[in-house]
Gaussian input, Z-matrix of N, CA and C with variables (Angstrom, degrees):
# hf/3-21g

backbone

0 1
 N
 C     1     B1
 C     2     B2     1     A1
 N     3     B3     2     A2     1     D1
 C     4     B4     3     A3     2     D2
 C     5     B5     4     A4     3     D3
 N     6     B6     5     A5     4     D4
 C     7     B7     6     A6     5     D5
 C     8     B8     7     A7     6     D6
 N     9     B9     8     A8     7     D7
 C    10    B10     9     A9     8     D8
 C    11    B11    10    A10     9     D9
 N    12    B12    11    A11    10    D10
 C    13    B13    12    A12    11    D11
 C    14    B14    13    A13    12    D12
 N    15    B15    14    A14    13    D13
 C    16    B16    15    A15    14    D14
 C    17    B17    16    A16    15    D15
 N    18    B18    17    A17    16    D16
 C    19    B19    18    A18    17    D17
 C    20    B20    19    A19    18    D18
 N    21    B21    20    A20    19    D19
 C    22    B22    21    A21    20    D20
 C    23    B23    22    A22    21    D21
 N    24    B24    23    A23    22    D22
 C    25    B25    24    A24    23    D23
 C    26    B26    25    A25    24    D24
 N    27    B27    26    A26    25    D25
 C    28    B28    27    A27    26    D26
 C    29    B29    28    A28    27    D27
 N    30    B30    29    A29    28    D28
 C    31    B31    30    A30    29    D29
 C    32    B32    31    A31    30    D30
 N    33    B33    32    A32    31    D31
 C    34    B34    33    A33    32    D32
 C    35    B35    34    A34    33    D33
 N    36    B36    35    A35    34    D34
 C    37    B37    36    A36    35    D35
 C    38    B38    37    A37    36    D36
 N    39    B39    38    A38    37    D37
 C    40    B40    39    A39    38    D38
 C    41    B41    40    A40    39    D39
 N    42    B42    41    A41    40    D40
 C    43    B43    42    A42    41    D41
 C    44    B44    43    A43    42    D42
 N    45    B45    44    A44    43    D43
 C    46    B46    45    A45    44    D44
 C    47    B47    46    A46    45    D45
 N    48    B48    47    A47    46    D46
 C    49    B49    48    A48    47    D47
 C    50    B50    49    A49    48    D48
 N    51    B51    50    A50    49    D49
 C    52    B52    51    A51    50    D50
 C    53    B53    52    A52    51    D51
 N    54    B54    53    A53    52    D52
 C    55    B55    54    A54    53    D53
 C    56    B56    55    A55    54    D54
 N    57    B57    56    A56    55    D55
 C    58    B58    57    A57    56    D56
 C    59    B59    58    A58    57    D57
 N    60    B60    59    A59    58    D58
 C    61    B61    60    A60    59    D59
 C    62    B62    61    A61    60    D60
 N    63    B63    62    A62    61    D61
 C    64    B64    63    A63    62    D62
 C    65    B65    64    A64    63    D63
 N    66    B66    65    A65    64    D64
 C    67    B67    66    A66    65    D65
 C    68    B68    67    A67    66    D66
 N    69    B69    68    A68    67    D67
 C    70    B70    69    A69    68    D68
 C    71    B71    70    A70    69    D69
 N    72    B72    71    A71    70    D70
 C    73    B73    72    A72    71    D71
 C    74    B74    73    A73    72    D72
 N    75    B75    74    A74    73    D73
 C    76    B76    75    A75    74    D74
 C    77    B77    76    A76    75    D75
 N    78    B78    77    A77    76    D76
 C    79    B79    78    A78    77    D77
 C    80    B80    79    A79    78    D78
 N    81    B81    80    A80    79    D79
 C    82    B82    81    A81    80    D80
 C    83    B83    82    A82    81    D81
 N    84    B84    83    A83    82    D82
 C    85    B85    84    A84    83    D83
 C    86    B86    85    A85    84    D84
 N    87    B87    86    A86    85    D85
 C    88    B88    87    A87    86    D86
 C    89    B89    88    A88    87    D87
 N    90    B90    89    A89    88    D88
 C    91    B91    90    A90    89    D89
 C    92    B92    91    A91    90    D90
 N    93    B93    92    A92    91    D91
 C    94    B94    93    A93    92    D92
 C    95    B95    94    A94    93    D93
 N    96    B96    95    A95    94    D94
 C    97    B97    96    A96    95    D95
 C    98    B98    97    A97    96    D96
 N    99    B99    98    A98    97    D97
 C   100   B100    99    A99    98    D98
 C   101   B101   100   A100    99    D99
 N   102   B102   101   A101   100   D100
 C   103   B103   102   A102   101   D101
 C   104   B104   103   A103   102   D102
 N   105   B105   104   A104   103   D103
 C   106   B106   105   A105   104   D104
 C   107   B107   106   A106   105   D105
 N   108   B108   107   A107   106   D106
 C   109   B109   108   A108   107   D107
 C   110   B110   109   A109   108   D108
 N   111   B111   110   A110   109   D109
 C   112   B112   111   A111   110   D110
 C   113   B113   112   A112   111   D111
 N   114   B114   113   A113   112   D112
 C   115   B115   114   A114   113   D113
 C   116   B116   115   A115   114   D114
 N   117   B117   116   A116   115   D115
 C   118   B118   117   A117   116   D116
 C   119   B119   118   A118   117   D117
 N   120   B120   119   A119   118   D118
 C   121   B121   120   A120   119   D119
 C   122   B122   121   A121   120   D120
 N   123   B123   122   A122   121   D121
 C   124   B124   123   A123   122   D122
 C   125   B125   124   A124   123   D123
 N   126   B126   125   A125   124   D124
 C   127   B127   126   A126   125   D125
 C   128   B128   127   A127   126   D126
 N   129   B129   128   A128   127   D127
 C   130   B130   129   A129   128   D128
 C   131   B131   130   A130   129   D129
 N   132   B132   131   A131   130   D130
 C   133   B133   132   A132   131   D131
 C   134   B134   133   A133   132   D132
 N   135   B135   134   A134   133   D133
 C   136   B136   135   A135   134   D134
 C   137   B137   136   A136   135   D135
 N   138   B138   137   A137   136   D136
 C   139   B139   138   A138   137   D137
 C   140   B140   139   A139   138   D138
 N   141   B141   140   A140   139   D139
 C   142   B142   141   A141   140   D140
 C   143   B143   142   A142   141   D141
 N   144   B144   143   A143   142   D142
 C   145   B145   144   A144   143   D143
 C   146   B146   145   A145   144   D144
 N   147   B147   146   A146   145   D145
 C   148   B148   147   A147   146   D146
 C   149   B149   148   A148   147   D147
 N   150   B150   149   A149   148   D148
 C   151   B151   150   A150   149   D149
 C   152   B152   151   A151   150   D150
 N   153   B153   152   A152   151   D151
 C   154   B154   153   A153   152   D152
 C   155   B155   154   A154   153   D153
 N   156   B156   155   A155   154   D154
 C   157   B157   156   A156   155   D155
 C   158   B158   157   A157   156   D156
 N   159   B159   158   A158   157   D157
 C   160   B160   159   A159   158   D158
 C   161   B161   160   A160   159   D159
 N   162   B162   161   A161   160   D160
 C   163   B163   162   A162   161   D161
 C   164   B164   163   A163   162   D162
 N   165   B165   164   A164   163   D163
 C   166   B166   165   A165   164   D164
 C   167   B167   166   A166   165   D165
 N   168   B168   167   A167   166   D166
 C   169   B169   168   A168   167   D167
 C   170   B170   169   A169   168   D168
 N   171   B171   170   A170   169   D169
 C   172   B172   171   A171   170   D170
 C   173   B173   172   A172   171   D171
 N   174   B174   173   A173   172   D172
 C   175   B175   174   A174   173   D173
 C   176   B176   175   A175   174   D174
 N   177   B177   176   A176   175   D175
 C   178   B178   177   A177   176   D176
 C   179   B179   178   A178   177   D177
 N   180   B180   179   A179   178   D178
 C   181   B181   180   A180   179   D179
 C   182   B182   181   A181   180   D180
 N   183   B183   182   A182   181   D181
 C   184   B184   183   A183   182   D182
 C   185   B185   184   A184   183   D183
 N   186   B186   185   A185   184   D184
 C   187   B187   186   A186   185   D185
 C   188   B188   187   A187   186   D186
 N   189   B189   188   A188   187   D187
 C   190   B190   189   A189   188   D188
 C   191   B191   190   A190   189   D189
 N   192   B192   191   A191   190   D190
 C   193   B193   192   A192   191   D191
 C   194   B194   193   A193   192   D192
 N   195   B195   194   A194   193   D193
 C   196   B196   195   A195   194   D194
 C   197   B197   196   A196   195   D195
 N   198   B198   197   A197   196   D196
 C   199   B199   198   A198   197   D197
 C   200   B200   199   A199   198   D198
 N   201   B201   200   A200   199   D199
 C   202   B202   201   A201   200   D200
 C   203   B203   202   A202   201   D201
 N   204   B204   203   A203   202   D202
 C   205   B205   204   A204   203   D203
 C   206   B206   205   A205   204   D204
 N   207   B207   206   A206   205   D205
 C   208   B208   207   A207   206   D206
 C   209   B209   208   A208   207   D207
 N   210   B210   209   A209   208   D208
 C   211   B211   210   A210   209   D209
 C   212   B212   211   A211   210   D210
 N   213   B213   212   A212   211   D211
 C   214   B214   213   A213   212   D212
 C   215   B215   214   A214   213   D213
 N   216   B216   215   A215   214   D214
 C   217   B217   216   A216   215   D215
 C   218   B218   217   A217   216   D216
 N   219   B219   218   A218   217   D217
 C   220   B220   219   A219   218   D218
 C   221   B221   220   A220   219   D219
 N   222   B222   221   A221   220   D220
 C   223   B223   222   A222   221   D221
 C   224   B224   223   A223   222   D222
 N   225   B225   224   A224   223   D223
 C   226   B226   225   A225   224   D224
 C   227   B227   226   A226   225   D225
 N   228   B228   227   A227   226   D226
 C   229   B229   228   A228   227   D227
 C   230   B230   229   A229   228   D228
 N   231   B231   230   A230   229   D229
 C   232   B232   231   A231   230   D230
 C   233   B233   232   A232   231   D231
 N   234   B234   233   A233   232   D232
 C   235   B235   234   A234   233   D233
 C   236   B236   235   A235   234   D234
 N   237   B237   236   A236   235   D235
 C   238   B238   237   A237   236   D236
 C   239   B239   238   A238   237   D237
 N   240   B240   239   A239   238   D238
 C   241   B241   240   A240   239   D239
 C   242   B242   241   A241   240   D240
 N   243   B243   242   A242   241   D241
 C   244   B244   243   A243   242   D242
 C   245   B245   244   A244   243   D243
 N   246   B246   245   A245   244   D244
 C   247   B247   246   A246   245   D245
 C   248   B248   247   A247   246   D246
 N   249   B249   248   A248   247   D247
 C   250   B250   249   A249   248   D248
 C   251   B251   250   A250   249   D249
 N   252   B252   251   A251   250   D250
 C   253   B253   252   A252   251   D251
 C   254   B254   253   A253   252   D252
 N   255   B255   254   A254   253   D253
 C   256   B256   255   A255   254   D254
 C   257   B257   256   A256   255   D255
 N   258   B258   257   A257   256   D256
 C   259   B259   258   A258   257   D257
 C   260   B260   259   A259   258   D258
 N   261   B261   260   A260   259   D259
 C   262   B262   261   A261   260   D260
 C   263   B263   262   A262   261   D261
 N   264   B264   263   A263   262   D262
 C   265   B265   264   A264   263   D263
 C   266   B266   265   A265   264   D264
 N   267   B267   266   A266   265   D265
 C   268   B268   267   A267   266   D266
 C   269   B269   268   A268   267   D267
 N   270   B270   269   A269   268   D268
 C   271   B271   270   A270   269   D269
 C   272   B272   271   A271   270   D270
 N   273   B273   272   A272   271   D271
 C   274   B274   273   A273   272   D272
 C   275   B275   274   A274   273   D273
 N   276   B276   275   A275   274   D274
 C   277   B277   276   A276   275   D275
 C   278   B278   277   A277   276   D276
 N   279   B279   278   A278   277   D277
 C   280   B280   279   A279   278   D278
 C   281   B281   280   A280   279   D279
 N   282   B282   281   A281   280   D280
 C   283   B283   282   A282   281   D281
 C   284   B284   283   A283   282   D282
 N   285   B285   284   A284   283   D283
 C   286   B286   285   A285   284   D284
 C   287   B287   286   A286   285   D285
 N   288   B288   287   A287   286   D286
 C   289   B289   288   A288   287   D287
 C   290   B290   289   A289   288   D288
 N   291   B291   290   A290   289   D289
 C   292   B292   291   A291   290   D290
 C   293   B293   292   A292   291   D291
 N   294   B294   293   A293   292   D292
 C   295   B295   294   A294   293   D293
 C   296   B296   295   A295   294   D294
 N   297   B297   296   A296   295   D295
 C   298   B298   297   A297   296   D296
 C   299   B299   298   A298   297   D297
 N   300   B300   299   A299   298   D298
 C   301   B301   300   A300   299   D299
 C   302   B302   301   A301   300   D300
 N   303   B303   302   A302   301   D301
 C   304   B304   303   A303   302   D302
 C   305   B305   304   A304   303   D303
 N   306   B306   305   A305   304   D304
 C   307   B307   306   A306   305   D305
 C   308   B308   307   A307   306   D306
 N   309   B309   308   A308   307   D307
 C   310   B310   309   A309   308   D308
 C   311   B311   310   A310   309   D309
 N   312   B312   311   A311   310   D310
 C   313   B313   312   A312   311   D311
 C   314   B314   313   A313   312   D312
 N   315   B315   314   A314   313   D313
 C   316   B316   315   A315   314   D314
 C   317   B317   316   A316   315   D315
 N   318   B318   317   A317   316   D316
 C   319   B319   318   A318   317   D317
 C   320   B320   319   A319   318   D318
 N   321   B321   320   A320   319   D319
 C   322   B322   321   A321   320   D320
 C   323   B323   322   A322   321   D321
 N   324   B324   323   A323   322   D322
 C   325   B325   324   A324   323   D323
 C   326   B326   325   A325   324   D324
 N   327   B327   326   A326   325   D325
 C   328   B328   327   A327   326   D326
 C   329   B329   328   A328   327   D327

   B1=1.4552
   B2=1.5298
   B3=1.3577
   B4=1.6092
   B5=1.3864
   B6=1.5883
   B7=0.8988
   B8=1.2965
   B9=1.6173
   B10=1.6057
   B11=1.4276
   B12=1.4016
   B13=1.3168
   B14=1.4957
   B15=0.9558
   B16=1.6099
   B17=1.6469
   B18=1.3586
   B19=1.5596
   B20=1.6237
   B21=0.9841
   B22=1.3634
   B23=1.6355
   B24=1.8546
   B25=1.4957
   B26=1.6011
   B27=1.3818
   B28=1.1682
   B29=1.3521
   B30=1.2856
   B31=0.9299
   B32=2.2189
   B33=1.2016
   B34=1.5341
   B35=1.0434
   B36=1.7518
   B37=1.3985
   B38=1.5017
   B39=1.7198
   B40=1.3417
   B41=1.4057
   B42=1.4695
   B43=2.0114
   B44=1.6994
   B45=1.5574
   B46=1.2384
   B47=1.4611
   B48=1.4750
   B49=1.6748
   B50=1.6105
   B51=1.5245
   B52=1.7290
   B53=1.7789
   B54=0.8429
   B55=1.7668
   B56=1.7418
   B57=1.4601
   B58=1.8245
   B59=1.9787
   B60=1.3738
   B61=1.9338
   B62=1.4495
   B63=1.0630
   B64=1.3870
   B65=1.9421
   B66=1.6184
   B67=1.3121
   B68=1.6247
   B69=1.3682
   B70=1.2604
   B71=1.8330
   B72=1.1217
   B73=1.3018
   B74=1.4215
   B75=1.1292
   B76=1.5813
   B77=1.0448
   B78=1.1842
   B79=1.7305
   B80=1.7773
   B81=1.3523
   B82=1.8156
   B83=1.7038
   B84=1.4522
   B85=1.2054
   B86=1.6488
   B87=0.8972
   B88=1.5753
   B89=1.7694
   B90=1.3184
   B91=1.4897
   B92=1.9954
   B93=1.3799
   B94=1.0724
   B95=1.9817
   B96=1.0558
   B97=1.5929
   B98=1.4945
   B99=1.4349
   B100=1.6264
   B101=1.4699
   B102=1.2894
   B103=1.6336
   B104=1.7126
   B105=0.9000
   B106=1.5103
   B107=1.7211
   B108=0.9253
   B109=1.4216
   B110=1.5701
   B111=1.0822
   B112=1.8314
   B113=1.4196
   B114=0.9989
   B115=1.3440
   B116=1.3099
   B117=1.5854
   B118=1.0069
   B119=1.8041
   B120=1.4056
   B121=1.1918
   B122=2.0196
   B123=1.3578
   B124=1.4497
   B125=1.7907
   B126=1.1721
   B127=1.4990
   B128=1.1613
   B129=1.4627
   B130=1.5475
   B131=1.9156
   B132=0.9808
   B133=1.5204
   B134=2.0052
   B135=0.8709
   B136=1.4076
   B137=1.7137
   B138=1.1758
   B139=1.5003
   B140=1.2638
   B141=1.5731
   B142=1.2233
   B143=1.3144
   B144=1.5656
   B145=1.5523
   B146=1.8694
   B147=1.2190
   B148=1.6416
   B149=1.6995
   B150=1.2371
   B151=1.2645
   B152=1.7526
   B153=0.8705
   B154=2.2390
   B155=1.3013
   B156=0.6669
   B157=2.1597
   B158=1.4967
   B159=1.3992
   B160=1.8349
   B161=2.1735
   B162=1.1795
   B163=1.4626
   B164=1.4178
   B165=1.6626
   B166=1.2592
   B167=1.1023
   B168=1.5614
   B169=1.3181
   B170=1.6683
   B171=1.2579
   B172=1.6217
   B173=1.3284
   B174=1.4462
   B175=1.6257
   B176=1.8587
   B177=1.5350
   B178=1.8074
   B179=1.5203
   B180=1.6309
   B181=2.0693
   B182=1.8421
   B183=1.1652
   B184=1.7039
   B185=1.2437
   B186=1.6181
   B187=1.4955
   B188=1.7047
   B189=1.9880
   B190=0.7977
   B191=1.6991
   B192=1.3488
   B193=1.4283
   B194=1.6853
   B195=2.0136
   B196=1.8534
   B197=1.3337
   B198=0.7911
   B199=1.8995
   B200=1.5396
   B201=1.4801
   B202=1.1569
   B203=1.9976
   B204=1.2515
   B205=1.4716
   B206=1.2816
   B207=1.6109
   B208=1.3714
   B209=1.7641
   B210=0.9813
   B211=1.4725
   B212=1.3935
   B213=1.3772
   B214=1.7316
   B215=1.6798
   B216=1.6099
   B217=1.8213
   B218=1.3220
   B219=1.6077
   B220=1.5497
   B221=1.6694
   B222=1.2752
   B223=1.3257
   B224=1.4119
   B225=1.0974
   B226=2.0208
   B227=1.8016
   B228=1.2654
   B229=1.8964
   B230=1.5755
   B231=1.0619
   B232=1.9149
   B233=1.3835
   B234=1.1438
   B235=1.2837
   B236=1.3045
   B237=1.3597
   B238=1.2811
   B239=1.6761
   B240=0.9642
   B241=1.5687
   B242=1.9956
   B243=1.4708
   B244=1.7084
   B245=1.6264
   B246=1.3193
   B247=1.5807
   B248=1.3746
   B249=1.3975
   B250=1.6290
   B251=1.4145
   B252=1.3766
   B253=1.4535
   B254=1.7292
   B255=0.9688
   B256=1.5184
   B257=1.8410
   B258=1.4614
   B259=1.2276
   B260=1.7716
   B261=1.2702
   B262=1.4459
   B263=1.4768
   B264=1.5659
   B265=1.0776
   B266=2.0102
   B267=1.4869
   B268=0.8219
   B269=2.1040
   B270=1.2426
   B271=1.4317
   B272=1.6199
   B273=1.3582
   B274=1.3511
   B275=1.4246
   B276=1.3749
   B277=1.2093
   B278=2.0810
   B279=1.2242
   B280=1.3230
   B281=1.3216
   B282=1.3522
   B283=1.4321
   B284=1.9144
   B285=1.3596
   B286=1.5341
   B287=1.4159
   B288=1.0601
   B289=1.9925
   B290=1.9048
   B291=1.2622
   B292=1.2398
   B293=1.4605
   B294=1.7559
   B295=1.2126
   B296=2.2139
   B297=1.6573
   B298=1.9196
   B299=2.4246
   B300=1.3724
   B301=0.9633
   B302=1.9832
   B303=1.5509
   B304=1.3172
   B305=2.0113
   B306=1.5703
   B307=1.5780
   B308=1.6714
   B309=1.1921
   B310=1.5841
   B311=1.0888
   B312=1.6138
   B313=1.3764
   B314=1.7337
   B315=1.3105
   B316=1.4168
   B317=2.1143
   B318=1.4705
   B319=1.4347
   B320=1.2245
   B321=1.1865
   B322=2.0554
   B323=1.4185
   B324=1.1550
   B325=1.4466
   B326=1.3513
   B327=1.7213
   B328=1.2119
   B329=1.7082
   A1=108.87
   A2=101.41
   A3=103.79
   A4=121.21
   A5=140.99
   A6=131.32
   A7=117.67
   A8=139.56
   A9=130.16
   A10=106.66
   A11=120.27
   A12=98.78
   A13=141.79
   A14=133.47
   A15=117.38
   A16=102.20
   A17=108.38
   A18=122.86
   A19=93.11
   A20=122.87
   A21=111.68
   A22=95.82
   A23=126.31
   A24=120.56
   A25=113.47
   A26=102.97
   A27=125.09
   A28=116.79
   A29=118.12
   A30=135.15
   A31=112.07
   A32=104.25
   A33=149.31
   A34=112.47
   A35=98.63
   A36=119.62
   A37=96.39
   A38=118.22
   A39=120.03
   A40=95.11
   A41=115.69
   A42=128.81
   A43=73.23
   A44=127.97
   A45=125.23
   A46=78.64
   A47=126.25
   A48=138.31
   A49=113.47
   A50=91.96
   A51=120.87
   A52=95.19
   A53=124.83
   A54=119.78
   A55=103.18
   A56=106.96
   A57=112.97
   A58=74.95
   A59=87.87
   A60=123.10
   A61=91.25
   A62=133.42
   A63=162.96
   A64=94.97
   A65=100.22
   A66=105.33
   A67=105.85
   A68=108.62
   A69=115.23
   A70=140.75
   A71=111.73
   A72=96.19
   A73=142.13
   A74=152.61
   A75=147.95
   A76=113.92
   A77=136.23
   A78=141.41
   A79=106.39
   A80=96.35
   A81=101.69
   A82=115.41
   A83=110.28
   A84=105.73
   A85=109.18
   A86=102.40
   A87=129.17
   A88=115.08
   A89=105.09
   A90=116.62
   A91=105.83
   A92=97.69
   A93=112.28
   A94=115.79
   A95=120.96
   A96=104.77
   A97=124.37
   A98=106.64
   A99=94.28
   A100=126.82
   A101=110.99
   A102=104.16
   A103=114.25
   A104=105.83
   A105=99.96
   A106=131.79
   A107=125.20
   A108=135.38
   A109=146.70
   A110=141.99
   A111=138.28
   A112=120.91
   A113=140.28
   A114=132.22
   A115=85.58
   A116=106.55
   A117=133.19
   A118=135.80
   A119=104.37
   A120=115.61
   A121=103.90
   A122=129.14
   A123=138.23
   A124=118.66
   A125=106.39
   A126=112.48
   A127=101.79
   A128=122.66
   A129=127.19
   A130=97.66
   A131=127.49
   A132=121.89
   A133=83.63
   A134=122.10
   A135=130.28
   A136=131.31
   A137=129.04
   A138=153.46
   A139=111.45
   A140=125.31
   A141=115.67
   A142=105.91
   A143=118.72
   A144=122.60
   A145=116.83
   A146=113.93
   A147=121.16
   A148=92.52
   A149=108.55
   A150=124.84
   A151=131.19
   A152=94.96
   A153=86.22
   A154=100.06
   A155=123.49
   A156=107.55
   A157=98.49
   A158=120.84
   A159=111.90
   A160=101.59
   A161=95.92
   A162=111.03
   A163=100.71
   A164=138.42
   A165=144.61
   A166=96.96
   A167=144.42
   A168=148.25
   A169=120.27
   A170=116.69
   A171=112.81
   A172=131.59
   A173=119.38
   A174=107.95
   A175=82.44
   A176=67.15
   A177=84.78
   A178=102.23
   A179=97.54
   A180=94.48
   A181=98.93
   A182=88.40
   A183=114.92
   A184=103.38
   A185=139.36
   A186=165.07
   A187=81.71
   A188=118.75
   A189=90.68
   A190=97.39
   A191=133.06
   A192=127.10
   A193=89.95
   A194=68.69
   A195=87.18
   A196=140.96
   A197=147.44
   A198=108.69
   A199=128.59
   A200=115.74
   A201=110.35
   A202=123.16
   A203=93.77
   A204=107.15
   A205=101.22
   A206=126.74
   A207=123.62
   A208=116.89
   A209=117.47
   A210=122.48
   A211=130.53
   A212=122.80
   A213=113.91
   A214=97.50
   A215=106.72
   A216=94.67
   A217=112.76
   A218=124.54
   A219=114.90
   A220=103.62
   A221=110.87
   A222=108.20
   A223=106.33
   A224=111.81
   A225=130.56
   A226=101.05
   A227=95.55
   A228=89.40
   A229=92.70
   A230=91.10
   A231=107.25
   A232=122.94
   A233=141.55
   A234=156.38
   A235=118.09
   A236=143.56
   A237=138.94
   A238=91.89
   A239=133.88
   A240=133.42
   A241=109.97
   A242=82.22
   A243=97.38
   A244=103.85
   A245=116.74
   A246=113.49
   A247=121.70
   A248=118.84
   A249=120.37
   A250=105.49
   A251=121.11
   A252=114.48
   A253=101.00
   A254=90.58
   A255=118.48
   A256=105.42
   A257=104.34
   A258=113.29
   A259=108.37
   A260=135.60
   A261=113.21
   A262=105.33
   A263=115.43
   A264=114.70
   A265=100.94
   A266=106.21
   A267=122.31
   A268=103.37
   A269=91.42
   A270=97.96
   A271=118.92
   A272=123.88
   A273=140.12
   A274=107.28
   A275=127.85
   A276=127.78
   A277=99.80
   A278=118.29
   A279=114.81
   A280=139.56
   A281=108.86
   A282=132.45
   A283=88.51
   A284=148.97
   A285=137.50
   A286=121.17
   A287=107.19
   A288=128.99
   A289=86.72
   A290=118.45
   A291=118.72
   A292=148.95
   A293=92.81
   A294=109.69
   A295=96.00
   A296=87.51
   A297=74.29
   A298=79.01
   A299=92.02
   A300=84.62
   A301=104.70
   A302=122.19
   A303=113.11
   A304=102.30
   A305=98.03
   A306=82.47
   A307=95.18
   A308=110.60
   A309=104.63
   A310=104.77
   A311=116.13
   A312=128.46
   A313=99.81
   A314=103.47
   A315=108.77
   A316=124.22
   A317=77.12
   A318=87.48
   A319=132.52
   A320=104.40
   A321=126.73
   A322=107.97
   A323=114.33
   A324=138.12
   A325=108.41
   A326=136.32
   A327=117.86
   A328=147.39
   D1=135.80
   D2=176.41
   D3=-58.47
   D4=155.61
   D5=166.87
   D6=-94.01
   D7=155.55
   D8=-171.68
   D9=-95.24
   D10=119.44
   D11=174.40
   D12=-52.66
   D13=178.69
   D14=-150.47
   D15=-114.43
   D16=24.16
   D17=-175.71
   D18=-131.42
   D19=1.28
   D20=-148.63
   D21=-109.22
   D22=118.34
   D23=-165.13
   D24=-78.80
   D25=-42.00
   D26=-170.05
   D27=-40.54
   D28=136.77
   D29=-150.29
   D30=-103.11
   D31=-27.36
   D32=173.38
   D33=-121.25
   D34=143.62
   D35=-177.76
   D36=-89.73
   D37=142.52
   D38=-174.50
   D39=-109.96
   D40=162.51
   D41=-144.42
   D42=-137.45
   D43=134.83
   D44=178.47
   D45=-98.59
   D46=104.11
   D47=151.03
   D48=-115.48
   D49=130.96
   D50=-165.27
   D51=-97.45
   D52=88.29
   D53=176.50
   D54=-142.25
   D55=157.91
   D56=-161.36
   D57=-73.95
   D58=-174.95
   D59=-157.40
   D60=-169.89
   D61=136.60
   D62=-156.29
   D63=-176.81
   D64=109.04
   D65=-175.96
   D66=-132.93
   D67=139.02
   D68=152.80
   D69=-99.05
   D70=126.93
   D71=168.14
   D72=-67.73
   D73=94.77
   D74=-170.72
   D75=-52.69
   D76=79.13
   D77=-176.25
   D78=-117.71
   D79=105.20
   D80=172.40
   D81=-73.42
   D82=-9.19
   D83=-179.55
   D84=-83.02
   D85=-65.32
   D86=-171.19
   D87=-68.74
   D88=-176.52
   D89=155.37
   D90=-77.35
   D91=149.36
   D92=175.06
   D93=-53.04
   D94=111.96
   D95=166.56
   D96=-74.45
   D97=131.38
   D98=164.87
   D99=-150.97
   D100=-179.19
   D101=-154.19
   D102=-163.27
   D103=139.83
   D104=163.45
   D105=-86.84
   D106=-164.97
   D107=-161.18
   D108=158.45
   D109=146.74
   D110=164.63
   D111=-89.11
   D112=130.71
   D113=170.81
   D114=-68.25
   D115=164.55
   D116=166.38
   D117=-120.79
   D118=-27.53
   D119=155.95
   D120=-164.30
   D121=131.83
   D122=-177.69
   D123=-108.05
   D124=162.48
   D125=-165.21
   D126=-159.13
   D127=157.61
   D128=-178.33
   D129=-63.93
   D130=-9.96
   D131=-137.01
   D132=-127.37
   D133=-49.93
   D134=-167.91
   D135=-139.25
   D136=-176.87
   D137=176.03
   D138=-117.31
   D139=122.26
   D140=143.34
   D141=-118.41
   D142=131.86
   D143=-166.00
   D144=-156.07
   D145=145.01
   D146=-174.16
   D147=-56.14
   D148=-179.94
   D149=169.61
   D150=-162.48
   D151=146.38
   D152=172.37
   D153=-97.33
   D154=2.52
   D155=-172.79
   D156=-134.44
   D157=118.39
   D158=166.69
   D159=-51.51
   D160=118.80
   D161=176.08
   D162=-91.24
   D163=120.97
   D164=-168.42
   D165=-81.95
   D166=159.47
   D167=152.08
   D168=-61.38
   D169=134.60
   D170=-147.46
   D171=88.05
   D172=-7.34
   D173=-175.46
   D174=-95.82
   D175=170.06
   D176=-177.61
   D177=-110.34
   D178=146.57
   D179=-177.72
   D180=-148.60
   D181=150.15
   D182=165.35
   D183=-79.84
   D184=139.99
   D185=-138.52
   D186=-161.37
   D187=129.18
   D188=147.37
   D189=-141.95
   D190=91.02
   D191=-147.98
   D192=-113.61
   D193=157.28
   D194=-179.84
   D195=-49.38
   D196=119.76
   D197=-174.64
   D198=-119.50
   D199=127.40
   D200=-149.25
   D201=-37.29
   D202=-26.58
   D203=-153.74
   D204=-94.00
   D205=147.90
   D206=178.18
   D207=-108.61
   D208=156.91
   D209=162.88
   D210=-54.65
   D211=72.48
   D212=-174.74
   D213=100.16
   D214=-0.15
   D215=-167.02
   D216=90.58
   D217=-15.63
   D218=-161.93
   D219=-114.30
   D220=-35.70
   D221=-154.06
   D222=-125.20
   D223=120.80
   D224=-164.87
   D225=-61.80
   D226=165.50
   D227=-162.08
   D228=-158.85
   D229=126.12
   D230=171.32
   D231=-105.26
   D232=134.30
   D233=120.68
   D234=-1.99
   D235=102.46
   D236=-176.85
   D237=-111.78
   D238=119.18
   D239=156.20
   D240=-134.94
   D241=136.52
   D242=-179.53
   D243=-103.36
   D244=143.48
   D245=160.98
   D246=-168.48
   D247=-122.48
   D248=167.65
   D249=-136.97
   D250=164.96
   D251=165.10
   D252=-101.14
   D253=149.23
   D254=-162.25
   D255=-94.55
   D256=-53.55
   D257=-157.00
   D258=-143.28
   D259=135.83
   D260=159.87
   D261=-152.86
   D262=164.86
   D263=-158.66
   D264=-174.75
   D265=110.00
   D266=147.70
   D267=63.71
   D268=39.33
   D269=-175.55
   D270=103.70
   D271=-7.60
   D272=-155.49
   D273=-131.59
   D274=121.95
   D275=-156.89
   D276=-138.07
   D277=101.96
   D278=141.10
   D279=-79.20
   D280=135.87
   D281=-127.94
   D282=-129.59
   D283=97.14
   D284=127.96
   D285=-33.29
   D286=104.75
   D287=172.25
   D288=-56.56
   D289=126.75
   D290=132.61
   D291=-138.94
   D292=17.04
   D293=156.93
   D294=-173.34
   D295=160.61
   D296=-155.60
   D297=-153.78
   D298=154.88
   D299=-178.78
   D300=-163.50
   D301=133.48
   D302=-164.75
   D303=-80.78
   D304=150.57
   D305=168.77
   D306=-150.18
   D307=165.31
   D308=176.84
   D309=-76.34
   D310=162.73
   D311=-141.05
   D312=-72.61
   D313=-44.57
   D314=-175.98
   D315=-77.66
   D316=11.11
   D317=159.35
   D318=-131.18
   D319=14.27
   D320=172.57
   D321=-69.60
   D322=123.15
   D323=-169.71
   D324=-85.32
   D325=-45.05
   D326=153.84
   D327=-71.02

């Protein structure tokens, strides 16, 4: 077993997975923002993913990414996860999972 480095916060091991992100922003004031994107590397715990919009730390967003695996083999299936962004930088936005849920593709809300 690997050891964690001793700098290292994270809490989860991150999976370097390349799949689209179609995100929304949760804004009660406004119109909804939204945007596309790639993850860049995923974790039971979080998102790290490209972005079109600088996402501030604290807003809350809808995740709604592809997922490799299908339903029965037939039917494509997305990733729904809600949370906060944590971190962003220069086009790159970490994202805290705090609640996430699978749906078929044609019923993904972002």
């Amino acid at each position: 077993m690997q050891e964690k480095n001793q700098n290292e916060r994270r809490a989860a091991d991150r999976f370097p997975i390349a799949r689209e992100v179609r995100y929304k922003v949760l804004n009660k004031k406004n119109a909804d923002e939204i945007g596309l994107g790639e993850t860049v590397n995923m974790s039971s715990t979080g998102v790290y993913f490209t972005t079109e919009h600088i996402l501030l730390p604290g807003r809350r967003l809808e995740l709604a990414i592809s997922w490799p695996a299908q339903l029965n083999n037939q039917t494509a299936l997305k990733l729904v996860a809600r949370g906060r962004i944590i971190r962003y930088d220069e086009g790159r936005a970490a994202m805290e999972i705090q609640q996430y849920e699978f749906r078929t593709a044609k019923n993904a809300v972002a």
